[in-house]
N, C-alpha and C positions, 0 to 999 in steps of 0.2 A: 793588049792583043799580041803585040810580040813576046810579051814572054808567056804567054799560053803557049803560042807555037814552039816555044824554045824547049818549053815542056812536054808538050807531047810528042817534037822531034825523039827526045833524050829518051823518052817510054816506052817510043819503039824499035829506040835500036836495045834499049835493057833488052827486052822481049826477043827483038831475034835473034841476039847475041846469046839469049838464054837456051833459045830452039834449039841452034847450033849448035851448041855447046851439049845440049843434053841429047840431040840425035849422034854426036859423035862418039861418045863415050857411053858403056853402063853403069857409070855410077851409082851409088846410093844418093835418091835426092831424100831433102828434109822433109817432103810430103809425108815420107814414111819412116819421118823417124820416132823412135820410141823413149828418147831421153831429151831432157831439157835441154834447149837452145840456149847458150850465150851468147852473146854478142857483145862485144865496143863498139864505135864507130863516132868520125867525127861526120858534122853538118854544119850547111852552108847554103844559106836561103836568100833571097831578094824580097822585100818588101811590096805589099800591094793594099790597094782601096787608100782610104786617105792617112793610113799610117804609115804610106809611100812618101808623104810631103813632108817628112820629119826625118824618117829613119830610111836608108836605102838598102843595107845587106845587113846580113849579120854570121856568127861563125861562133860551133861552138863542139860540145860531145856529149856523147850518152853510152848508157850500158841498158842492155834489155836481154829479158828473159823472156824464152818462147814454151811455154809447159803444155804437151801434148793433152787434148781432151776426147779428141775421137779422131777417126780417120780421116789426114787432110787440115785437121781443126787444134786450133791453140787459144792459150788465154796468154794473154800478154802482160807484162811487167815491165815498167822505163821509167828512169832517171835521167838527167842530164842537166848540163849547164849553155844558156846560149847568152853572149853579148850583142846587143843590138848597135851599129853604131850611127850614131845622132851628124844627121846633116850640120855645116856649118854656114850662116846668113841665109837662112832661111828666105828665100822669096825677099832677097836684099833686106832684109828685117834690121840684119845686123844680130838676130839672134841665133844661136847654136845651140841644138836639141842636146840634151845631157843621154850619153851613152844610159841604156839600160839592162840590166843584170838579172835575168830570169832565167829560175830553176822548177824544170816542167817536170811533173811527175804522173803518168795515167797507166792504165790498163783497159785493157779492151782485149780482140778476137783476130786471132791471122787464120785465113781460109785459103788452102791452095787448089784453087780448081783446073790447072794443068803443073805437070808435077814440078817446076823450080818458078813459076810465076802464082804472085800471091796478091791477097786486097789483104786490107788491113782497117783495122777502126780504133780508136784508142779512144778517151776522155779521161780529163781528172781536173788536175790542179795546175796555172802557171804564179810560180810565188816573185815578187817582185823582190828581187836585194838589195837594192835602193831607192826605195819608196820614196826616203824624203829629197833624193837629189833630182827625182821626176817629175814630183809635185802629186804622185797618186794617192788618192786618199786611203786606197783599200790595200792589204799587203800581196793578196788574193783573187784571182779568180778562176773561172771555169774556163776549161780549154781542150777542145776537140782537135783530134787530126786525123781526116782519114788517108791510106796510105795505097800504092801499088807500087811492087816491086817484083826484084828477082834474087832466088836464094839457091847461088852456085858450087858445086859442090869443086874445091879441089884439091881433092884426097881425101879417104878416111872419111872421116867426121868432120871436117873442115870445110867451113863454107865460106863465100862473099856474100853479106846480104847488100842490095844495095836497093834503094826506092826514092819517090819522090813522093810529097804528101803535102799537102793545104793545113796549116795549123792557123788556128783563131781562138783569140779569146773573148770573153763579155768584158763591159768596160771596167778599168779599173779606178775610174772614178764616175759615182753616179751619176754629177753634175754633166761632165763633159765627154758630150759623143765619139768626141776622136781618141778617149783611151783605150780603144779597142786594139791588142796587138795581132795583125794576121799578114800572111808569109808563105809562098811558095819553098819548097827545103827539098837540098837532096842528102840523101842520108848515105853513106859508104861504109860498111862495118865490117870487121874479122868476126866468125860466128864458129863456135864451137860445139859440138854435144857431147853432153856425159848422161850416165845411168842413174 
């Protein structure tokens, strides 16, 4: 519960930070832009459901591509790598969860329905890079995130994307219900366009 609130404190200061910002200035926002979006950015999320009792944060980066498809409307491209890091004495167990090494890759749709504030939908693949120090059986699985953020312009073609987004995966081992990875994340990125 508190960190829902934490989260939708943070969503809507993005938002009026973004109002502000764009009743101040006439900018070019990225709603109307006509050349591919780049982006870096790194991320940094908190852990939830019961893949909370293992893993608590994690920290990582990504690069994404925003390709215009109609007015407002994009198809999306992401890469990235995140480390997840593993509790130590688990619940006095005396066990310590093994860091995990996952490189997310999806595509999906960004729709801006007011001009510097956007939702976002992604799905694809979360690949594990150390399956055998996990114990996961699969190297693989599917992995959704949906996203909302704000895409500020400062200067030029120069933007800050920044968002927060819910990512989960299906399990990565059939047998056992808790290898599902899912994670509240805020994303902060240098975003660029070219022609």
């Amino acid at each position: 519960m508190k960190n829902s609130i934490k989260t939708c404190t943070l969503l809507l200061a993005f938002i009026g930070l973004s109002l502000a910002v764009n009743a101040q200035t006439g900018a070019t926002t990225a709603s109307s832009a006509t050349g591919i979006i780049y982006s870096v950015g790194v991320e940094s999320g908190i852990s939830s459901g019961n893949f909370n009792n293992s893993y608590r944060w994690n920290i990582g980066g990504s690069i994404q591509a925003d390709i215009p498809v109609a007015d407002q409307f994009y198809a999306t491209v992401n890469a990235g790598y995140l480390n997840f890091n593993g509790k130590d004495n688990i619940n006095g167990s005396g066990f310590s969860a093994p860091n995990i090494r996952l490189l997310p890759v999806m595509a999906g749709l960004k729709f801006f329905p007011i001009k510097v504030f956007y939702v976002q939908a992604d799905a694809g693949a979360g690949f594990a890079l150390n399956k055998t120090e996990t114990g996961f059986t699969k190297t693989a699985a599917f992995l959704y995130a949906p996203q909302v953020g704000v895409l500020l312009n400062v200067g030029g073609k120069n933007y800050i994307d920044a968002g927060v987004r819910y990512e989960a995966t299906t399990k990565y081992d059939s047998s056992v219900e808790n290898s599902k990875i899912n994670f509240f994340e805020l994303r902060i990125a240098y975003a660029f366009e070219i022609r």
